[in-house]
N, C-alpha and C positions, 0 to 999 in steps of 0.2 A: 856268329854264335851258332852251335851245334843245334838241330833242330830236336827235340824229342820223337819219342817213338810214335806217340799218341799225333802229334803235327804231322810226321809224315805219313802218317795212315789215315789223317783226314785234313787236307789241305785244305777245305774252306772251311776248319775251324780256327786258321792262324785267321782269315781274310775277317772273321766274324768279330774276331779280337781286335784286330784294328779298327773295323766297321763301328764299334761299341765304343772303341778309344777315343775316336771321333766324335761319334757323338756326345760322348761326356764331355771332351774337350767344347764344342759347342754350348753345352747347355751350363756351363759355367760361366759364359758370358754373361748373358740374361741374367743369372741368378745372383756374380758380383756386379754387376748395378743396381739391381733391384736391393741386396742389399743394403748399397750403398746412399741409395735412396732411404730406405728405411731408417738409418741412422739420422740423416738429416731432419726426415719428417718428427720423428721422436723427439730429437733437440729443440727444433722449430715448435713443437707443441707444449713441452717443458716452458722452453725458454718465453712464450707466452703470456701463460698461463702463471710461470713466476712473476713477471714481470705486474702480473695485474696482483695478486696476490701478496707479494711480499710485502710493500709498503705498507698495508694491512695489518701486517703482524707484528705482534712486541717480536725487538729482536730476539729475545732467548728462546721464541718458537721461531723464528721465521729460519735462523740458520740452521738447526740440527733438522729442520722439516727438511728446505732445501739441499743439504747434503744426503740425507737419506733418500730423497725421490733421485737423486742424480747417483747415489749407488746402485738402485735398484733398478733403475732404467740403463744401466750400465752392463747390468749381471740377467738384463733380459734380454740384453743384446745378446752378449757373447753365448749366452746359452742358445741362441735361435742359429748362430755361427757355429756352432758345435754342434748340433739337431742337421742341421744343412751340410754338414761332412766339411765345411772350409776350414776348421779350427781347433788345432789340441793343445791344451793348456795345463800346467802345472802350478799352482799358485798356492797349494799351501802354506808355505811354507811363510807366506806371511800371518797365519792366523794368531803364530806364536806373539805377534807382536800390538792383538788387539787391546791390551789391557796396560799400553805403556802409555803414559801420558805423557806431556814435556816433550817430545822429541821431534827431532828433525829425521826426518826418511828422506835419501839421499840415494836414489838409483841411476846409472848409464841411462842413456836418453838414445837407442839405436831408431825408434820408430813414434810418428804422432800417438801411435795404439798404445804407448805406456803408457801414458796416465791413465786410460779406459779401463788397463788389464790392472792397476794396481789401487784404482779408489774401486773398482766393484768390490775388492775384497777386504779393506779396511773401512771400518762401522762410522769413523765421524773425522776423517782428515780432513785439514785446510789447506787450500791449492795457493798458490802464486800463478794467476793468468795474467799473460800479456794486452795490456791497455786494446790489440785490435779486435782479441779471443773476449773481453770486458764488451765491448760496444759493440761485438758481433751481434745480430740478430738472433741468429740460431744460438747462441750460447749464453749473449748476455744477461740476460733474465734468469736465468738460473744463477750464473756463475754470484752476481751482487744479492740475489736470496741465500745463498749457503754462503756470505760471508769471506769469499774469495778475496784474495788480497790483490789488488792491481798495481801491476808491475811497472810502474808511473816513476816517480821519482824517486832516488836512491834512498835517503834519506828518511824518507817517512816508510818507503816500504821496509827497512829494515827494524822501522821503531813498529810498526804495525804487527809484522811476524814476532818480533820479538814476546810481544805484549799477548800474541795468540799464542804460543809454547809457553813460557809464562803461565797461562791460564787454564793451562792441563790438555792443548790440545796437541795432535800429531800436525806436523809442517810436510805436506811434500815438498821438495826441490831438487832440482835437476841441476846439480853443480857443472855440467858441462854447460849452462848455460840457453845451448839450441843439442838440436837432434846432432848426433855422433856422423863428421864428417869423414874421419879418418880413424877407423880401426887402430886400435880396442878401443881410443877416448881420448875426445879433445883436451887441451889443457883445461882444468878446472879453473873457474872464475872466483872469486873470493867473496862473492856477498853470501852462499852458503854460511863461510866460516864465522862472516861477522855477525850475523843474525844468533848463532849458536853460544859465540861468547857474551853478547847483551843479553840473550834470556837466560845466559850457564846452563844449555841443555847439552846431553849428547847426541851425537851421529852417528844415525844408524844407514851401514851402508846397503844395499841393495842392489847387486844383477840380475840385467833379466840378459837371457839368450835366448837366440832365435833363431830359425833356418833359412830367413830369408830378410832381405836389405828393402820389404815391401811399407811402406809411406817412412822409410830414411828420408836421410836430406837427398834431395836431387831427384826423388821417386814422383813420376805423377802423378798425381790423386786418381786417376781413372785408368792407368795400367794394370792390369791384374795380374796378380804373380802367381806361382805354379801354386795349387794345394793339394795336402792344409799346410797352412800354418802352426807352426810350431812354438810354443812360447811358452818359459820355464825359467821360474823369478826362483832366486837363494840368495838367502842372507849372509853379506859378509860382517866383518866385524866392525862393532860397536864403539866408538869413540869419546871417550871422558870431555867434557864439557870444555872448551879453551882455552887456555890463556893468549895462548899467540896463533894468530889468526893465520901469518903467511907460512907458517908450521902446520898448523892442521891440515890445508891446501897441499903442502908438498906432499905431506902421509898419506891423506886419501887419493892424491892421485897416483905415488905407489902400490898400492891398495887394489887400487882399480887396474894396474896395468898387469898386475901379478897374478890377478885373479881371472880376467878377461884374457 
């Protein structure tokens, strides 16, 4: 590369540039674990402090409490992730969607960080966690306060969501199932579909894209990826209630492959 005028008229200011490149690269180490740390600790004190608290409460305070402390401690993250230079984000574009009730939200699954980046900014969604993310420490207590659906057995999680959409609430779910193995998106799974034609709600889809494959499938929890991170959710399009379940499945993962 051509050097500029200014570089060759002062050769220790390329040397200074590097010197400084260096050291930022440095001190991003430190700062994603400490981080990373922080995440934990905030969960670990949530999920606590739910734990001791929620049995306490009639349920129709103890869930919209618990979903609201797990928003906000969500959206005090990422804001501390944005303040710290690691993180730029786009996410309005769900706000258009705070006033639907009934629905199933339905986004590509490329990173653990979905869910984080998309309940901070929806007012009272219900999750589907996974039975080990349910009896985790760090997350259990919360996840059974705010009413989380445990991803247990087919059957009853399906009459359980069902019965939460049903009752005016927003369903997240992740139709691929786990995190996006192979670019754009794994085949979609079908309990999505099923859950949506027992409550007759619709499907609202959801991409998020990103500039980096950081906590994808396969990524270490403690590799640090280049920043920022980049992360920018749009809504795609919205689907009528089902009748046929292995139909819906095929549309959306059209859908998803056309759009991604």
């Amino acid at each position: 590369m051509a050097e500029t005028a200014a570089e060759r008229a002062h050769p220790r200011g390329r040397r200074g540039l590097g010197f400084l490149g260096t050291v930022r690269r440095a001190w991003e180490y430190p700062l994603f674990f400490g981080l990373l740390f922080l995440f934990g600790l905030m969960s670990l004190a949530w999920s606590l402090t739910a734990a001791l608290i929620g049995p306490l409460l009639p349920r129709r305070i103890a869930g919209p409490l618990g979903r609201q402390a797990i928003k906000t401690g969500f959206r005090l993250y990422l804001g501390t992730l944005r303040a710290c230079g690691v993180l730029r984000t786009d996410l309005s574009a769900l706000d258009s969607l705070k006033g639907d009730g009934g629905l199933l939200i339905c986004p590509n699954h490329p990173s653990i960080l979905d869910a984080v980046l998309l309940i901070s900014r929806l007012p009272d969604v219900v999750c589907i966690a996974k039975a080990p993310v349910y009896d985790n420490l760090l997350f259990g207590g919360g996840a059974r306060m705010a009413g989380y659906i445990r991803n247990d057995a087919p059957n009853s999680l399906v009459k359980m969501a069902a019965q939460r959409v049903r009752a005016g609430h927003q369903l997240l779910i992740f139709p691929e199932g786990t995190r996006t193995e192979r670019a754009p998106v794994n085949p979609l799974k079908g309990g999505f579909a099923l859950i949506a034609k027992t409550a007759g709600a619709p499907v609202q889809t959801v991409f998020i894209d990103a500039n980096s494959n950081f906590l994808g499938k396969g990524w270490p929890l403690f590799r640090k990826p280049e920043f920022p991170l980049v992360y920018t959710v749009r809504l795609g399009r919205r689907f009528d209630p089902p009748t046929d379940v292995r139909g819906l499945v095929g549309d959306l993962e059209r859908h998803y492959r056309t759009e991604l």
